[in-house]
PDB file with SEQRES, HELIX, SHEET and CRYST1 records, atoms N, CA, C and O in Angstrom:
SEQRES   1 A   85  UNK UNK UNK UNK UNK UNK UNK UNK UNK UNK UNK UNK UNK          
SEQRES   2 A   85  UNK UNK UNK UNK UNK UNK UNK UNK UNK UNK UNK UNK UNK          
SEQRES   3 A   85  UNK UNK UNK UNK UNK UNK UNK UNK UNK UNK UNK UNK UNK          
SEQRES   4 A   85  UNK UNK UNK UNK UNK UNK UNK UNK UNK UNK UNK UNK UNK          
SEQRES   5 A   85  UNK UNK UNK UNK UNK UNK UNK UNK UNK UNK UNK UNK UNK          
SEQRES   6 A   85  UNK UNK UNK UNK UNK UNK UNK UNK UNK UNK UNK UNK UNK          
SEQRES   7 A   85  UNK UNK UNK UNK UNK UNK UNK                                  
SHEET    1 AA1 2 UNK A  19  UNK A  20  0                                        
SHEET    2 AA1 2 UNK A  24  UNK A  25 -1                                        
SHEET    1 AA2 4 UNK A  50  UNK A  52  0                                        
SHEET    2 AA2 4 UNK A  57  UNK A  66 -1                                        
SHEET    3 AA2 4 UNK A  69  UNK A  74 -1                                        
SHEET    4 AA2 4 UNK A  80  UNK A  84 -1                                        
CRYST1    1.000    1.000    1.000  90.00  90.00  90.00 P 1           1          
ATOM      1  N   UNK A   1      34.086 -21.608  77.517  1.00  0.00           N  
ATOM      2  CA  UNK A   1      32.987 -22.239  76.817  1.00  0.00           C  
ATOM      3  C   UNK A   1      31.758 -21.343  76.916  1.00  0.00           C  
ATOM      4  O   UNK A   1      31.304 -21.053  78.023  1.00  0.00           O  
ATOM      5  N   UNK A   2      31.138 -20.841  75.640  1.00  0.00           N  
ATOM      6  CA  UNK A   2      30.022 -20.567  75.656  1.00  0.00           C  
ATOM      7  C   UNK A   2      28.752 -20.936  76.324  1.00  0.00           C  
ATOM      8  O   UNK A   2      28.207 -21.900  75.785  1.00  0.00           O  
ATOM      9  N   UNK A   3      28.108 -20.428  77.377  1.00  0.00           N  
ATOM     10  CA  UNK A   3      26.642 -21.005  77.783  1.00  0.00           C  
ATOM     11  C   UNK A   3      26.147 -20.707  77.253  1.00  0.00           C  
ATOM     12  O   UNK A   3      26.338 -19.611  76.726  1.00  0.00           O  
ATOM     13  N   UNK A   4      24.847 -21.685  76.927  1.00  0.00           N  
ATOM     14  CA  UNK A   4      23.692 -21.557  75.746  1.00  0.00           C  
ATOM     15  C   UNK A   4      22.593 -21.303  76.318  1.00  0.00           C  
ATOM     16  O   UNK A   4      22.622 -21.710  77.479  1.00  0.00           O  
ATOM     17  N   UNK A   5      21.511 -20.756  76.008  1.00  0.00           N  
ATOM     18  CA  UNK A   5      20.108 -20.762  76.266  1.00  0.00           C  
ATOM     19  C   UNK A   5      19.192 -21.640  76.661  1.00  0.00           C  
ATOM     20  O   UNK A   5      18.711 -22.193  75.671  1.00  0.00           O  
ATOM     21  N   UNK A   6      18.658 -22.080  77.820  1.00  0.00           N  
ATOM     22  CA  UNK A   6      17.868 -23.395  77.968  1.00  0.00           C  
ATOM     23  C   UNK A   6      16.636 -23.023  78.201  1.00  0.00           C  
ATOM     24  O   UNK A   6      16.406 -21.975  78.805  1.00  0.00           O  
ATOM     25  N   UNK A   7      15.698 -23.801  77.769  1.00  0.00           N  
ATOM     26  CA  UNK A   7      14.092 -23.388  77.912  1.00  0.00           C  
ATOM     27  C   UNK A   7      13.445 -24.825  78.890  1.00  0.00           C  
ATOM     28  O   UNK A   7      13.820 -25.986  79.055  1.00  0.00           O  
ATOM     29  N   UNK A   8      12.132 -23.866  79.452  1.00  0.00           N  
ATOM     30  CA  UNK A   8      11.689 -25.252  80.327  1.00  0.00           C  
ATOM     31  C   UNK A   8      10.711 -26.072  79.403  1.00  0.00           C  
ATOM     32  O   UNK A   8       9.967 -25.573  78.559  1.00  0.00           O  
ATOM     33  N   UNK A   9      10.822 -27.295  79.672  1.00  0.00           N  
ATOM     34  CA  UNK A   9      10.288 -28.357  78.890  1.00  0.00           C  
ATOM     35  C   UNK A   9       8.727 -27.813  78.785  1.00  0.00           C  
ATOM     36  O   UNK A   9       8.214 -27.085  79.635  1.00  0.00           O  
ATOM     37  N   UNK A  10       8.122 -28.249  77.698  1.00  0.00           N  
ATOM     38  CA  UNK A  10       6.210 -28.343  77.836  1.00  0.00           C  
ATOM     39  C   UNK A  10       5.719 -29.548  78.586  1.00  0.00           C  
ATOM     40  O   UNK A  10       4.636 -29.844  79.090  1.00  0.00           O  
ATOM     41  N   UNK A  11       6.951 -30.177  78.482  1.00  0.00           N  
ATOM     42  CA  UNK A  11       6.651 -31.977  79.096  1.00  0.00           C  
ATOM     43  C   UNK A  11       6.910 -32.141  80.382  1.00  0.00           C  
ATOM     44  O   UNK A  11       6.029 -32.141  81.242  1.00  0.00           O  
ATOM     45  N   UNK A  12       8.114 -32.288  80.605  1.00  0.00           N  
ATOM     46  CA  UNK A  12       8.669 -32.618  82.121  1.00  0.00           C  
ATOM     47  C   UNK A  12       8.757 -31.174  83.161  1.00  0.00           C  
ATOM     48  O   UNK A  12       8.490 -31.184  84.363  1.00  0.00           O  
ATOM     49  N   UNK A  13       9.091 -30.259  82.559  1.00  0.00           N  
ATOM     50  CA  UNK A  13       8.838 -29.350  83.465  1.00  0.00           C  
ATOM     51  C   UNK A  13      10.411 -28.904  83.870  1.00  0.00           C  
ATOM     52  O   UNK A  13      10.795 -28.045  84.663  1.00  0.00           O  
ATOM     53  N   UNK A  14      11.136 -29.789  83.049  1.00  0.00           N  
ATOM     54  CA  UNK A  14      12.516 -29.278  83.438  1.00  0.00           C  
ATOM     55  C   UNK A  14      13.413 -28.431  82.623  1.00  0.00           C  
ATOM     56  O   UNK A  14      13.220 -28.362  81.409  1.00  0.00           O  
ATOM     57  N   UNK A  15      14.549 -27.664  83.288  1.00  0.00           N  
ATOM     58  CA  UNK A  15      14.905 -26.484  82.148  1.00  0.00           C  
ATOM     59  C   UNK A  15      16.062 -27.291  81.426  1.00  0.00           C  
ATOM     60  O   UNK A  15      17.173 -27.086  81.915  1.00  0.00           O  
ATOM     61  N   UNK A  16      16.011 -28.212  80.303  1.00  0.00           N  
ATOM     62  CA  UNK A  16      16.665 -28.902  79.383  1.00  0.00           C  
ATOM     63  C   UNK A  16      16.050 -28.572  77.922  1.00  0.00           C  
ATOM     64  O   UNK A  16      16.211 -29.585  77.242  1.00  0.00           O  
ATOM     65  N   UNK A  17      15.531 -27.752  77.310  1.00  0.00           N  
ATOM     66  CA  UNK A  17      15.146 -27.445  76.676  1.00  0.00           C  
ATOM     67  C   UNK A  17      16.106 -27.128  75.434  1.00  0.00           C  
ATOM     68  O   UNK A  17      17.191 -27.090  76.014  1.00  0.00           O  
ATOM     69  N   UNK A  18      16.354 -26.901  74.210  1.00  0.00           N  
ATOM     70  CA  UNK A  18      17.231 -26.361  72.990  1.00  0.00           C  
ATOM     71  C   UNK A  18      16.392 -25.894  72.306  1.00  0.00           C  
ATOM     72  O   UNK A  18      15.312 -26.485  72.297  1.00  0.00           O  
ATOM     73  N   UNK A  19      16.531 -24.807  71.566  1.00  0.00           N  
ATOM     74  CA  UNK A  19      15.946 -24.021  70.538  1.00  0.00           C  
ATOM     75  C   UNK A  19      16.698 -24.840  68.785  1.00  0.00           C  
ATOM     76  O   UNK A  19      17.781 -24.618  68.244  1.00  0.00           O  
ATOM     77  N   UNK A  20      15.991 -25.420  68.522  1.00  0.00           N  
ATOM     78  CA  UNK A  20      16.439 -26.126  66.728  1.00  0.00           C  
ATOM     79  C   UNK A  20      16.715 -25.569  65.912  1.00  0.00           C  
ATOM     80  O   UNK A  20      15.781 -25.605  65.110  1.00  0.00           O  
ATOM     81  N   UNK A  21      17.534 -24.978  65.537  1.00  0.00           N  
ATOM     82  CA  UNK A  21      17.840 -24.230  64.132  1.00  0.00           C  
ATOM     83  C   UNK A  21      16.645 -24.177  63.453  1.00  0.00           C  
ATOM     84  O   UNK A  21      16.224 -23.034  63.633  1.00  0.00           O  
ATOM     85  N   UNK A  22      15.914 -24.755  62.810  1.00  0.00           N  
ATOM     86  CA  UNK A  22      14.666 -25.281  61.917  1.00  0.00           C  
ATOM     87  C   UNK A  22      13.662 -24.368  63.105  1.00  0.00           C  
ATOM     88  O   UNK A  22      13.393 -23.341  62.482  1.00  0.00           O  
ATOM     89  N   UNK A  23      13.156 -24.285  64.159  1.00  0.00           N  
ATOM     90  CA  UNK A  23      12.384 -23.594  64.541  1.00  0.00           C  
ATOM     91  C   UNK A  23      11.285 -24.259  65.644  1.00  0.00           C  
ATOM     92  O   UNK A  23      10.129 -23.863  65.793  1.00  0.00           O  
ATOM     93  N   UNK A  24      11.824 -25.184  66.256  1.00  0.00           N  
ATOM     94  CA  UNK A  24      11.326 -25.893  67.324  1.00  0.00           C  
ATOM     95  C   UNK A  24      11.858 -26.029  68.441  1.00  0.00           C  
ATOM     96  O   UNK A  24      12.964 -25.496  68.529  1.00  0.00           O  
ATOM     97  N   UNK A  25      11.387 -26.684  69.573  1.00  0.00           N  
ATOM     98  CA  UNK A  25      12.386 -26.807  71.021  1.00  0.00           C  
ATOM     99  C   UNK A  25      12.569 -28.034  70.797  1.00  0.00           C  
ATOM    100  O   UNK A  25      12.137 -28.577  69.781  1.00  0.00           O  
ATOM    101  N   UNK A  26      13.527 -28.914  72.113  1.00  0.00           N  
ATOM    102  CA  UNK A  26      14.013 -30.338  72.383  1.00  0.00           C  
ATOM    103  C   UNK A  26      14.718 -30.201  73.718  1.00  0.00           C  
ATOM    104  O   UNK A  26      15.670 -29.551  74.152  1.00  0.00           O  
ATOM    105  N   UNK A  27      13.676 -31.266  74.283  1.00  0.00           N  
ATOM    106  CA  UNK A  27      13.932 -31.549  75.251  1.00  0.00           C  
ATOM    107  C   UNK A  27      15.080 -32.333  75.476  1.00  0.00           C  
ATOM    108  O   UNK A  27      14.952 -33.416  74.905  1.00  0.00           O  
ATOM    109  N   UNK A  28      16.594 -32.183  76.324  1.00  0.00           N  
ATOM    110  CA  UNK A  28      17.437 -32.891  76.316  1.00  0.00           C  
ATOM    111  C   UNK A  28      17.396 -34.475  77.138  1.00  0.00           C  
ATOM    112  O   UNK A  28      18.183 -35.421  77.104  1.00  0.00           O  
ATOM    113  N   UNK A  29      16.105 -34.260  77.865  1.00  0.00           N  
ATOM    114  CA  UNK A  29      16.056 -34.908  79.183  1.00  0.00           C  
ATOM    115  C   UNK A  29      15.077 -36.068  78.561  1.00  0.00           C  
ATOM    116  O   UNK A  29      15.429 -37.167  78.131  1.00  0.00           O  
ATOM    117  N   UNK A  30      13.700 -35.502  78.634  1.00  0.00           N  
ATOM    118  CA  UNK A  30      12.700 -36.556  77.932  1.00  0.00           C  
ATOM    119  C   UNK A  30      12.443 -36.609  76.556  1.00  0.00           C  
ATOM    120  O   UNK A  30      11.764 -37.605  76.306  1.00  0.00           O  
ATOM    121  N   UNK A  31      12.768 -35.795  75.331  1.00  0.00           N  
ATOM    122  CA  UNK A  31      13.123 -35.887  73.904  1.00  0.00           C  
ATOM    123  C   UNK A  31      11.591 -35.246  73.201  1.00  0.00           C  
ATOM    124  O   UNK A  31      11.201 -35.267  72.033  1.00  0.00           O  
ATOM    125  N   UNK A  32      10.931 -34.676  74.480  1.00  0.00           N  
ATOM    126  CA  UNK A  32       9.628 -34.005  73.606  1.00  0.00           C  
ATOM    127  C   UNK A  32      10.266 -32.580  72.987  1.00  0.00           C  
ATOM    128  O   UNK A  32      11.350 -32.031  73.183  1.00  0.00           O  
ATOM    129  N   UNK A  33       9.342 -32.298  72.320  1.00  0.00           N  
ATOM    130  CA  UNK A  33       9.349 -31.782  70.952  1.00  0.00           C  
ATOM    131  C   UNK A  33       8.057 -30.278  71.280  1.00  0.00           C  
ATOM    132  O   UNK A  33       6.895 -30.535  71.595  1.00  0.00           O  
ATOM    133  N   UNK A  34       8.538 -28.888  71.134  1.00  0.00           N  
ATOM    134  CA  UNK A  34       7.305 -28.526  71.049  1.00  0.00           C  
ATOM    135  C   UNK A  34       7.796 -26.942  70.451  1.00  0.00           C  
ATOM    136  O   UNK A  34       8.945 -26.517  70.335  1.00  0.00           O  
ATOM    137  N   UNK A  35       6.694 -26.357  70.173  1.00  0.00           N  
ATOM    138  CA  UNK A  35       6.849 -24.844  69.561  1.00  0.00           C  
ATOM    139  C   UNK A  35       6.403 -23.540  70.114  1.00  0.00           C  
ATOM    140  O   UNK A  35       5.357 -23.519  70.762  1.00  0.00           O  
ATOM    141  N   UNK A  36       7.098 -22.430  69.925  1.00  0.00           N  
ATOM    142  CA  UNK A  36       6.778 -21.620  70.857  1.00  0.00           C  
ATOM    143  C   UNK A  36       5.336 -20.609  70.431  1.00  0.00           C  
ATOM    144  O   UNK A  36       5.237 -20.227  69.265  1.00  0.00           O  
ATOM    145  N   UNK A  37       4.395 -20.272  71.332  1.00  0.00           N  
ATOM    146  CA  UNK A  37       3.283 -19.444  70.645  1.00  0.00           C  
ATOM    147  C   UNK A  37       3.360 -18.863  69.152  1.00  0.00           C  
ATOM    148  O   UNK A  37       2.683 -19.055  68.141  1.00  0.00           O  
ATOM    149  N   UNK A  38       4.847 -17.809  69.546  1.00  0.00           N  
ATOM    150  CA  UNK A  38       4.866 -16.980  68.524  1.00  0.00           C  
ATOM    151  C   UNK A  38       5.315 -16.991  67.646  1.00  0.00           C  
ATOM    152  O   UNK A  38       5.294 -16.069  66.830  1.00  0.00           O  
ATOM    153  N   UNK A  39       5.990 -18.272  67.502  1.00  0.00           N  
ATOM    154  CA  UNK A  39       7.007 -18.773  66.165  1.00  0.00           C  
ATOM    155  C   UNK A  39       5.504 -19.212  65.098  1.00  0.00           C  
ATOM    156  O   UNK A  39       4.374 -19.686  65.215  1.00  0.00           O  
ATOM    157  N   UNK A  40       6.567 -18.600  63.919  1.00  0.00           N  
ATOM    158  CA  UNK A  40       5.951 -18.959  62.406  1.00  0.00           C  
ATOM    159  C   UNK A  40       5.554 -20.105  62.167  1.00  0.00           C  
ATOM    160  O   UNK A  40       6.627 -20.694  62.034  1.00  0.00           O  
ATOM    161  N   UNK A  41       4.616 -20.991  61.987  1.00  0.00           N  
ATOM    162  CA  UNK A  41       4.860 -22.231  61.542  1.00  0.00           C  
ATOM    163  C   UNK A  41       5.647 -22.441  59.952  1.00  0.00           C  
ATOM    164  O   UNK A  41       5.582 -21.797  58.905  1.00  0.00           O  
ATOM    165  N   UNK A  42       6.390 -23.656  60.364  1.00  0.00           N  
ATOM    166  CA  UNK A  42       7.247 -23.913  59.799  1.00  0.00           C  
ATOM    167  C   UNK A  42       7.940 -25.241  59.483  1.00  0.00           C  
ATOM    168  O   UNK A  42       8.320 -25.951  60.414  1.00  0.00           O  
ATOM    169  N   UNK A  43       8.103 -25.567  58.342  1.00  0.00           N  
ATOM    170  CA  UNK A  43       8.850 -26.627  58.330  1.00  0.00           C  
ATOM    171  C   UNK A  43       9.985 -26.645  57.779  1.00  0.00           C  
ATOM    172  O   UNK A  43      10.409 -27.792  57.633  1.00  0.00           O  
ATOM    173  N   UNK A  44      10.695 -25.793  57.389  1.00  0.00           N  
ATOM    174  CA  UNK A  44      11.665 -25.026  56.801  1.00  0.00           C  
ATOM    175  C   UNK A  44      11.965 -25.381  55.401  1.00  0.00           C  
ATOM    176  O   UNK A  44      13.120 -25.260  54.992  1.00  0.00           O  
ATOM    177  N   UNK A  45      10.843 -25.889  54.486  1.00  0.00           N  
ATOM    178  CA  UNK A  45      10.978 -26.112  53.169  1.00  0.00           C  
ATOM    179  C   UNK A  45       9.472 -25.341  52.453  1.00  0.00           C  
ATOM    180  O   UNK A  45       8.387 -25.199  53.016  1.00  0.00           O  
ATOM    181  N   UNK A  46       9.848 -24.942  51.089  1.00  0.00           N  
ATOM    182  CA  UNK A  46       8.197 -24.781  50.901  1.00  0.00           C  
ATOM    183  C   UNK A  46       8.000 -25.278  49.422  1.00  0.00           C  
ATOM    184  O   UNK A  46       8.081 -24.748  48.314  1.00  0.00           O  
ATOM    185  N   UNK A  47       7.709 -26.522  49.895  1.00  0.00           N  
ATOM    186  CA  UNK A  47       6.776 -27.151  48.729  1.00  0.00           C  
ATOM    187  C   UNK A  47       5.835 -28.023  49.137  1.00  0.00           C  
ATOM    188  O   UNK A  47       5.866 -28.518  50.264  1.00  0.00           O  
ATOM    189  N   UNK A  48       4.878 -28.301  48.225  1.00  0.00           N  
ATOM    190  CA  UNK A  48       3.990 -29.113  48.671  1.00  0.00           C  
ATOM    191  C   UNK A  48       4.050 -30.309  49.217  1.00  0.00           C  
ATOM    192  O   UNK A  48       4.972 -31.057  48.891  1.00  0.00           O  
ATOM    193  N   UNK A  49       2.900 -30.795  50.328  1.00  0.00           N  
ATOM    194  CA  UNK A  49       3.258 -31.779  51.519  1.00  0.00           C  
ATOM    195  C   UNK A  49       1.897 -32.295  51.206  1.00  0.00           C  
ATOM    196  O   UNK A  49       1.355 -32.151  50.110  1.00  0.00           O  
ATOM    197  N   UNK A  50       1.227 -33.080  52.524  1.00  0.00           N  
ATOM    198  CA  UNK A  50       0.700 -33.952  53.072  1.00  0.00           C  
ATOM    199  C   UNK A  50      -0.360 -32.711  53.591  1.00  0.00           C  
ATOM    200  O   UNK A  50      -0.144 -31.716  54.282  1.00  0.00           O  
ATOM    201  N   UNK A  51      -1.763 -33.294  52.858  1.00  0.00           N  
ATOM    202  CA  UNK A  51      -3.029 -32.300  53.581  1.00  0.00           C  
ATOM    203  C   UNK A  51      -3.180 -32.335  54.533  1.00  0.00           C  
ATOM    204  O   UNK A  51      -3.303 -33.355  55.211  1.00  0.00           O  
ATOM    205  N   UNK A  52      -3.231 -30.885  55.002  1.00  0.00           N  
ATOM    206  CA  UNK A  52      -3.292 -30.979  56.613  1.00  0.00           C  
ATOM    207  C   UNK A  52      -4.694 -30.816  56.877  1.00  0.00           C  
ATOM    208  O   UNK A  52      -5.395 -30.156  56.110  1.00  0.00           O  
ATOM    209  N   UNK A  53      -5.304 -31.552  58.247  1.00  0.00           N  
ATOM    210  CA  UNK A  53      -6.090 -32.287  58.686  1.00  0.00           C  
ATOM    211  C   UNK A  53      -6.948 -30.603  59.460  1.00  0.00           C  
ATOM    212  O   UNK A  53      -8.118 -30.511  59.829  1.00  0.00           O  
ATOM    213  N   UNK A  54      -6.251 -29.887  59.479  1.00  0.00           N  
ATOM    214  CA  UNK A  54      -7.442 -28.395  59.911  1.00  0.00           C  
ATOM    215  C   UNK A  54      -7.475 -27.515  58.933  1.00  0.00           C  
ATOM    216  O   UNK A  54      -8.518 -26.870  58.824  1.00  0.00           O  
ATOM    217  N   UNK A  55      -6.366 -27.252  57.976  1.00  0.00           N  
ATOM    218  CA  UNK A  55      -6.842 -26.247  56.835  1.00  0.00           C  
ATOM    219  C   UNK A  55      -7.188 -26.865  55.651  1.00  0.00           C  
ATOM    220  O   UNK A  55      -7.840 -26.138  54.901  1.00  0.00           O  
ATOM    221  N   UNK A  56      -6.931 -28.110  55.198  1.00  0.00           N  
ATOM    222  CA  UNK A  56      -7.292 -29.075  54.248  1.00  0.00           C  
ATOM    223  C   UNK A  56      -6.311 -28.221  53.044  1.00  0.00           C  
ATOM    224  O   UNK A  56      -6.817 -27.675  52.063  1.00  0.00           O  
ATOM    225  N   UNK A  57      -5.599 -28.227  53.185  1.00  0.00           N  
ATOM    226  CA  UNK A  57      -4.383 -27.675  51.981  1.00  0.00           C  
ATOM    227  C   UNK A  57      -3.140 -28.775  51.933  1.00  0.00           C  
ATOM    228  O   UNK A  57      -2.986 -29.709  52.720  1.00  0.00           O  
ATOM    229  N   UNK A  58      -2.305 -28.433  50.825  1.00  0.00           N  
ATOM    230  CA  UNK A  58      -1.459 -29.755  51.040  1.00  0.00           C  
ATOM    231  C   UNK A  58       0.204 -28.562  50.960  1.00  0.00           C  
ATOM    232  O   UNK A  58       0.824 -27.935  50.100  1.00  0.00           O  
ATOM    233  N   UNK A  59       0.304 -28.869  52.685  1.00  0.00           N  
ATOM    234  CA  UNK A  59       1.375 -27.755  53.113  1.00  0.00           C  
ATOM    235  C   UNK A  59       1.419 -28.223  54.576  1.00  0.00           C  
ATOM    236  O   UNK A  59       1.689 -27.362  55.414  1.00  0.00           O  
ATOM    237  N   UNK A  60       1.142 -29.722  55.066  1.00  0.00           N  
ATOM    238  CA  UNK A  60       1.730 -30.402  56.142  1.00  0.00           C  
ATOM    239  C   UNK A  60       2.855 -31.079  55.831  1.00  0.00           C  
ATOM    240  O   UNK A  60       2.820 -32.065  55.095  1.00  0.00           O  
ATOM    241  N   UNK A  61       4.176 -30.523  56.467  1.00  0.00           N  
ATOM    242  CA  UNK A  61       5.576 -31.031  56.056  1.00  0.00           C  
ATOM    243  C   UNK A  61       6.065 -31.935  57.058  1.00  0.00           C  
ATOM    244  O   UNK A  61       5.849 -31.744  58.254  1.00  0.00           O  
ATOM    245  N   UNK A  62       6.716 -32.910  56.616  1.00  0.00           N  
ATOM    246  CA  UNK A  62       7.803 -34.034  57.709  1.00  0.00           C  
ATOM    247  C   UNK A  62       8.741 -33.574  58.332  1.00  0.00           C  
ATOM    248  O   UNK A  62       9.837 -33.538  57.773  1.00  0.00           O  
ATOM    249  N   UNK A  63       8.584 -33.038  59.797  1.00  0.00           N  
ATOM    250  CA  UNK A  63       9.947 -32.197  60.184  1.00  0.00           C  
ATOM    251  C   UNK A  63      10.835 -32.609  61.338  1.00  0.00           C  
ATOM    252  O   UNK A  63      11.582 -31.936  62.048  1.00  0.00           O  
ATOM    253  N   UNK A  64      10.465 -34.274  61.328  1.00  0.00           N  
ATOM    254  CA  UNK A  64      10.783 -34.985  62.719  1.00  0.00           C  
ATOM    255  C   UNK A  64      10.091 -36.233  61.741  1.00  0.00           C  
ATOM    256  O   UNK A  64       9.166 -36.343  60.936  1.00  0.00           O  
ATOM    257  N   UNK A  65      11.725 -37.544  62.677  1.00  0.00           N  
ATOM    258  CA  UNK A  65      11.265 -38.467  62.962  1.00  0.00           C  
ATOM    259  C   UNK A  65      12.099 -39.452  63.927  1.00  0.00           C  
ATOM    260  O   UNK A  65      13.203 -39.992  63.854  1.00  0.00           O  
ATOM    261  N   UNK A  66      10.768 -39.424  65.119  1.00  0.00           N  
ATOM    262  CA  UNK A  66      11.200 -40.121  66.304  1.00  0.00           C  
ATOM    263  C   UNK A  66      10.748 -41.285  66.448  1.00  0.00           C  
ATOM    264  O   UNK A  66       9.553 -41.582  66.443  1.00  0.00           O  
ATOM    265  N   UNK A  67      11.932 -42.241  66.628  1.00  0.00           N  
ATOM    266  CA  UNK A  67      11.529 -43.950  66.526  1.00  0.00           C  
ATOM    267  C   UNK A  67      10.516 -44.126  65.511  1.00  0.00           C  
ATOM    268  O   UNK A  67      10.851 -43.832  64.364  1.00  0.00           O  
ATOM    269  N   UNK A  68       9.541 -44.476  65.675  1.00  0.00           N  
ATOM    270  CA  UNK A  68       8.414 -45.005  64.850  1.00  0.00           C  
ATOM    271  C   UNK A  68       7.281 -43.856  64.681  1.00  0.00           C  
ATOM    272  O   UNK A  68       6.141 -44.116  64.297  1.00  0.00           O  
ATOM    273  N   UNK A  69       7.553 -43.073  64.882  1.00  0.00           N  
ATOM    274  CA  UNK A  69       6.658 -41.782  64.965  1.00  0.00           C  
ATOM    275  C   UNK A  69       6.982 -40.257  64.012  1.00  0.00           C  
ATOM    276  O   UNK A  69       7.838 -39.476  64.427  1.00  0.00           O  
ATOM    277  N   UNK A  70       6.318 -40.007  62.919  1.00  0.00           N  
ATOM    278  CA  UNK A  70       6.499 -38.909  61.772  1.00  0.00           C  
ATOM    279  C   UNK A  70       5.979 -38.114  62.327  1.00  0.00           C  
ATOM    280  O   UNK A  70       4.859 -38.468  62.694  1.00  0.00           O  
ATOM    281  N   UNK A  71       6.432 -36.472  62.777  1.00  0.00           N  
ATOM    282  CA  UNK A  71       5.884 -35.579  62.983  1.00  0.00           C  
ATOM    283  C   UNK A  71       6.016 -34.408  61.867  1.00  0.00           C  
ATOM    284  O   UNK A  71       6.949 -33.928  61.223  1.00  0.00           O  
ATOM    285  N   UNK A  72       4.763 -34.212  61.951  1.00  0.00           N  
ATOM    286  CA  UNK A  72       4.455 -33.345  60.872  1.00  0.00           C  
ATOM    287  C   UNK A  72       3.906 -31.928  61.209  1.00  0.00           C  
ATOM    288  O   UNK A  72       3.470 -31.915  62.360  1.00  0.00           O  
ATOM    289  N   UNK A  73       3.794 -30.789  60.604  1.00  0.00           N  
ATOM    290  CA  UNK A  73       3.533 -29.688  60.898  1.00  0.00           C  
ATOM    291  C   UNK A  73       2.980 -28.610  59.755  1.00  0.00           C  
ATOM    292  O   UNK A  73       3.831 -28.278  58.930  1.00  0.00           O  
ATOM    293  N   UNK A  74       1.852 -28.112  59.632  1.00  0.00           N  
ATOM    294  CA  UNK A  74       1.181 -27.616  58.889  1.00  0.00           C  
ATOM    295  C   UNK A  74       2.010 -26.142  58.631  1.00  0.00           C  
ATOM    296  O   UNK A  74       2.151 -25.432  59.627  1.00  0.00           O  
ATOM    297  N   UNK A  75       2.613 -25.613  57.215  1.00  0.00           N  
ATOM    298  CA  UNK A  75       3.173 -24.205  57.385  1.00  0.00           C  
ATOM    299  C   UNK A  75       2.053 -22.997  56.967  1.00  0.00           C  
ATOM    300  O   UNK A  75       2.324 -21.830  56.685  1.00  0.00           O  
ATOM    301  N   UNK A  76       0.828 -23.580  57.010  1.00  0.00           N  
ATOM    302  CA  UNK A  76       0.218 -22.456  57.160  1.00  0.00           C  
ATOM    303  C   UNK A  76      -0.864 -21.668  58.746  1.00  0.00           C  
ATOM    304  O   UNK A  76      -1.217 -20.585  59.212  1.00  0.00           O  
ATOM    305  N   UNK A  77      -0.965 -23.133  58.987  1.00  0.00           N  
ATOM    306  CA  UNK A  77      -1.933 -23.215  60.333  1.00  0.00           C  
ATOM    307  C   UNK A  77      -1.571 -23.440  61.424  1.00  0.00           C  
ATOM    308  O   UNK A  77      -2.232 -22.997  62.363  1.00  0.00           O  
ATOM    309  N   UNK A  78      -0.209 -24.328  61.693  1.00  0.00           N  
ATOM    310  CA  UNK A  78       0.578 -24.303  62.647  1.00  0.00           C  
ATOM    311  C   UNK A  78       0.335 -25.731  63.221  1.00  0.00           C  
ATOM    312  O   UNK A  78       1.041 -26.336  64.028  1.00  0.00           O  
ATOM    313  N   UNK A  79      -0.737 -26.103  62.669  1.00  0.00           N  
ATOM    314  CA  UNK A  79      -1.285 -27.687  63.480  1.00  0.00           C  
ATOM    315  C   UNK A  79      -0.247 -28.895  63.595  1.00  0.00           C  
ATOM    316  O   UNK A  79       0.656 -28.695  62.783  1.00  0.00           O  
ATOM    317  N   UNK A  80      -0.085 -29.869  64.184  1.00  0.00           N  
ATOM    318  CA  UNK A  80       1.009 -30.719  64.471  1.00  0.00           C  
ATOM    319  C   UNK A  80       0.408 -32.083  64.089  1.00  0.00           C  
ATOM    320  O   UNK A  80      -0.816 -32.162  64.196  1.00  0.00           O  
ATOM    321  N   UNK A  81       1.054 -33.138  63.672  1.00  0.00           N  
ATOM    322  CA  UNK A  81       0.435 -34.418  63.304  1.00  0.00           C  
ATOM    323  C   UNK A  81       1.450 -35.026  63.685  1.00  0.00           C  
ATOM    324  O   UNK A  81       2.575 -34.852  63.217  1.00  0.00           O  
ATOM    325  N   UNK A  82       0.967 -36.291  65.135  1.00  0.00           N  
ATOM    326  CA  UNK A  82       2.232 -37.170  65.084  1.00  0.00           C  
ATOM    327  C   UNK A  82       1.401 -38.415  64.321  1.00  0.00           C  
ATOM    328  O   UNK A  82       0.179 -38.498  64.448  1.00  0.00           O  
ATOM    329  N   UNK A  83       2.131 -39.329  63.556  1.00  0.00           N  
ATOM    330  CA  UNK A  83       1.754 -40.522  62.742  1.00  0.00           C  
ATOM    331  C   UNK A  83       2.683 -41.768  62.893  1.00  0.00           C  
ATOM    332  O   UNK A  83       3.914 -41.793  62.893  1.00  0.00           O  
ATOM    333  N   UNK A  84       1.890 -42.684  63.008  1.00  0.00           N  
ATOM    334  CA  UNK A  84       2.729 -44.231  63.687  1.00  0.00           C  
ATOM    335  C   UNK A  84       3.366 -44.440  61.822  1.00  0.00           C  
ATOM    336  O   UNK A  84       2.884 -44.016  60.772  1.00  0.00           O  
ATOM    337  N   UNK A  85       4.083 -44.919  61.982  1.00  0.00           N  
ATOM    338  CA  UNK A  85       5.042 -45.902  60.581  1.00  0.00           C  
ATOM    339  C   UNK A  85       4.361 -46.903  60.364  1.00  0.00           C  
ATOM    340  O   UNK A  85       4.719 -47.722  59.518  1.00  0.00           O  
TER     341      UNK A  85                                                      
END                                                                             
């Protein structure tokens, strides 16, 4: 069996981490969500989205959704938006 790559959480602090195809981490342990400095922002589609709230352009994409919570991510600025349902 292949071993895979694990990263340490931004959250818990533990090394359960996954790298997402799409271009984010996941935590296996506590289910946070986070991105690395140097990665592109990205939502891995490019069409127009939801104005994002620091560059005021409409290029904040839906790239997560946990329980009751839309996370969103700006592909030009990198900014993150979580939003209640």
């Amino acid at each position: 069996m292949a071993k895979t790559k694990t990263y340490v959480c931004q959250s818990c602090g533990k090394t359960t981490g996954d790298r997402i195809k799409n271009g984010y981490f996941k935590c296996k342990v506590c289910g946070a969500i986070w991105w690395d400095i140097f990665d592109r922002p990205s939502a891995g589609v490019k069409v127009k989205g939801y104005e994002c709230y620091n560059c005021n352009r409409k290029t904040m994409q839906s790239i997560a959704q946990i329980a009751d919570v839309s996370v969103r991510r700006c592909s030009k600025c990198g900014r993150t938006l979580l939003e209640l349902n």
